[in-house]
C-alpha distance (Angstrom), angle and dihedral (degrees) to the residues before:
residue distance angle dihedral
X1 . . .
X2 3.47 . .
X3 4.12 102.1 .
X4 4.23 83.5 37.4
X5 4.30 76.6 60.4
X6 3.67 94.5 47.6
X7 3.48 97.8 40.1
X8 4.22 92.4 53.8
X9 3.99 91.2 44.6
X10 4.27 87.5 49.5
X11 3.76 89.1 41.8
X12 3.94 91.7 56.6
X13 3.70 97.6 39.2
X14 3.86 89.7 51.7
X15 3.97 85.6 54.0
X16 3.75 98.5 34.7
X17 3.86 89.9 57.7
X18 3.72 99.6 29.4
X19 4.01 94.9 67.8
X20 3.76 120.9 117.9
X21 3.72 113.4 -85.4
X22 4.29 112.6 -116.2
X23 3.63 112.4 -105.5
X24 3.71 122.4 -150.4
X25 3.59 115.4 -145.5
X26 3.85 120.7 -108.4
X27 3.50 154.3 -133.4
X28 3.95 140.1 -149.2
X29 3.54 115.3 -137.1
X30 3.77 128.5 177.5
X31 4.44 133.6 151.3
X32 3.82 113.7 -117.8
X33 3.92 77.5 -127.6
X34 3.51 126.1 1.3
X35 3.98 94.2 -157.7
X36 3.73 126.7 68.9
X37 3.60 131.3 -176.3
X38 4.00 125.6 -144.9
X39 4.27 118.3 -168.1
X40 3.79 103.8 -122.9
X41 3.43 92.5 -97.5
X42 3.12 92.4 76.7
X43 3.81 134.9 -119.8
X44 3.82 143.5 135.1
X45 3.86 146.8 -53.5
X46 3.74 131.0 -162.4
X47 3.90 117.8 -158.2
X48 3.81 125.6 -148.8
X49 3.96 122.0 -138.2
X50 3.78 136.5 -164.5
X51 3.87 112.1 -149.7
X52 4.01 114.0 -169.5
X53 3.50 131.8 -176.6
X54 4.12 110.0 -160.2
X55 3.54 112.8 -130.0
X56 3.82 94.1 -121.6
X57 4.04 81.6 77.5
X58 3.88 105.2 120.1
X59 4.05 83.1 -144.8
X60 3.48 155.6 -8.8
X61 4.24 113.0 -52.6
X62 3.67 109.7 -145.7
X63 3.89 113.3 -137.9
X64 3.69 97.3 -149.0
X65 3.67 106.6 168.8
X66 4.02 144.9 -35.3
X67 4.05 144.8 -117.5
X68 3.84 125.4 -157.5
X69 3.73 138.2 168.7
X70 3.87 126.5 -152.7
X71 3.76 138.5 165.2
X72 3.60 123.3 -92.1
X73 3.30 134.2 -84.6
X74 4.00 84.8 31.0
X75 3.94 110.4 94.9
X76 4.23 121.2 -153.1
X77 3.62 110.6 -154.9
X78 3.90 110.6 -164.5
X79 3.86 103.8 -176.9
X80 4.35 84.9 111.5
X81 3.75 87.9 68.9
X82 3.51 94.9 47.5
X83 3.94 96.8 43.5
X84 3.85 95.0 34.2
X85 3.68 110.3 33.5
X86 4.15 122.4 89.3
X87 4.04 111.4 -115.5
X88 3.76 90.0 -127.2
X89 4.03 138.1 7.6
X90 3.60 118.2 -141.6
X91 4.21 119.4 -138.3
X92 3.71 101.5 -69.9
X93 4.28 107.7 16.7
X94 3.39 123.4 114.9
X95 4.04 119.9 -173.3
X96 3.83 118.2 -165.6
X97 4.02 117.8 -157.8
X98 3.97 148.1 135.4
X99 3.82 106.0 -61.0
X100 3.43 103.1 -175.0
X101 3.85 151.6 -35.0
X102 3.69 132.9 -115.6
X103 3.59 122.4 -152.8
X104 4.00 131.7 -163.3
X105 3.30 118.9 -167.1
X106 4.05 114.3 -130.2
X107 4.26 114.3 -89.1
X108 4.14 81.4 37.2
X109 3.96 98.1 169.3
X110 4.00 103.2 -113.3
X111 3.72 113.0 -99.7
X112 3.84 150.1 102.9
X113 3.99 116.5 -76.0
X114 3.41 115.3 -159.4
X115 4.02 119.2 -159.6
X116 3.98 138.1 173.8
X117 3.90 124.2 -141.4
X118 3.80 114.1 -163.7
X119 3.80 117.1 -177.8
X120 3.79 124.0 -148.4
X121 3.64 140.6 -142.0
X122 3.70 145.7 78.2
X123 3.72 145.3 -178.0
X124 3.44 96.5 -12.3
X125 3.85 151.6 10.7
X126 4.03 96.2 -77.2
X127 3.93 97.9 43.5
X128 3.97 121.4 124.8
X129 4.00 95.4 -173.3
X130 3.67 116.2 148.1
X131 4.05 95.4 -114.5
X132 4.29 89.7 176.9
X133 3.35 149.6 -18.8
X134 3.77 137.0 -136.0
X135 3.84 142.2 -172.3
X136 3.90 132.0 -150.5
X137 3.44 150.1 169.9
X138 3.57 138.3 -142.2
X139 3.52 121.4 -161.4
X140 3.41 141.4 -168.9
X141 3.74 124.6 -176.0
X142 3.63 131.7 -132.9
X143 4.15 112.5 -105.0
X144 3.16 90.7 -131.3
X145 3.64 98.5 64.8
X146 3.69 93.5 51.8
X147 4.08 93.5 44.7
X148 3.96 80.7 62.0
X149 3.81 93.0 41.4
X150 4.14 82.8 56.6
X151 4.04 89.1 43.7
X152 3.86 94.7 52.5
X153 3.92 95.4 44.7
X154 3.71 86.5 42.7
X155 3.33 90.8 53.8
X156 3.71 94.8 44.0
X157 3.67 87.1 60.8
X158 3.69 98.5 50.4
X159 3.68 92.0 57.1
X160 4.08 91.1 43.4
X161 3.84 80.8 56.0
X162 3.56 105.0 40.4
X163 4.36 82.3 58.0
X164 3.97 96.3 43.6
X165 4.01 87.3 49.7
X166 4.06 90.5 41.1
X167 3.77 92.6 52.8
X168 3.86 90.8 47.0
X169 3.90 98.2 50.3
X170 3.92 86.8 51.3
């Protein structure tokens, strides 16, 4: 009686912790291009995103909301997902839209900001799931390098002028 005991308690543990794991449906989510550049001036950027939901999803996923982190003094304004994005995507739709916008105030120091979106949402209206996750990079360039940009092509042009009026005094 005692190995019939056994062998009923193994039995149901092997099936109790042998069932298929749950699955929450997913999404696809990726920037147009995860790098924008900003004159140092300062000014703003607005990044495009592609959200897809496979059509092996068993139902709509509801994009209910977002998270991000950035450096300071760069600001990410997030009203585009909120006035552009669907609420849900069915199995198999993709929609493709501005995500957000990055701002940097003007004397930014020159640099590379790195950042992370993360959208939200789930199976339904009220879920806070992390659906995806994406990096970028804001960048804004040192004046100097573009005053010598300007100087080379400048110079470039001189010399491309100097020939065209050489070979028409000849």
């Amino acid at each position: 009686m005692k190995l019939k005991m056994t062998l009923a308690v193994a039995a149901l543990l092997t099936i109790g912790l042998s069932s298929a794991a749950a699955f929450a449906d997913t999404v696809t989510f990726t920037l147009s291009s995860p790098t924008g550049y900003i004159p140092p001036a300062g000014g703003s950027v607005t990044f495009d995103a592609t959200v897809t939901a496979p059509s092996s999803n068993g139902a709509a996923v509801f994009l209910n909301g977002d998270s991000f982190n950035i450096t300071a003094p760069i600001t990410l304004d997030d009203s585009d997902f909120f006035a552009n994005f669907p609420l849900s995507l069915a199995p198999g739709t993709s929609f493709t839209d501005d995500l957000f916008t990055l701002t940097a105030p003007a004397g930014t120091p020159d640099g590379t900001y790195l950042g992370t979106f993360t959208l939200l949402g789930g199976a339904n209206g009220g879920a806070s799931n992390t659906l995806g996750t994406v990096n970028f990079a804001l960048v804004t360039p040192e004046p100097s390098s573009i005053i010598l940009l300007l100087t080379g092509m400048g110079g470039l042009a001189w010399t491309g002028l100097k020939r065209n009026l050489r070979g028409w005094v000849r």
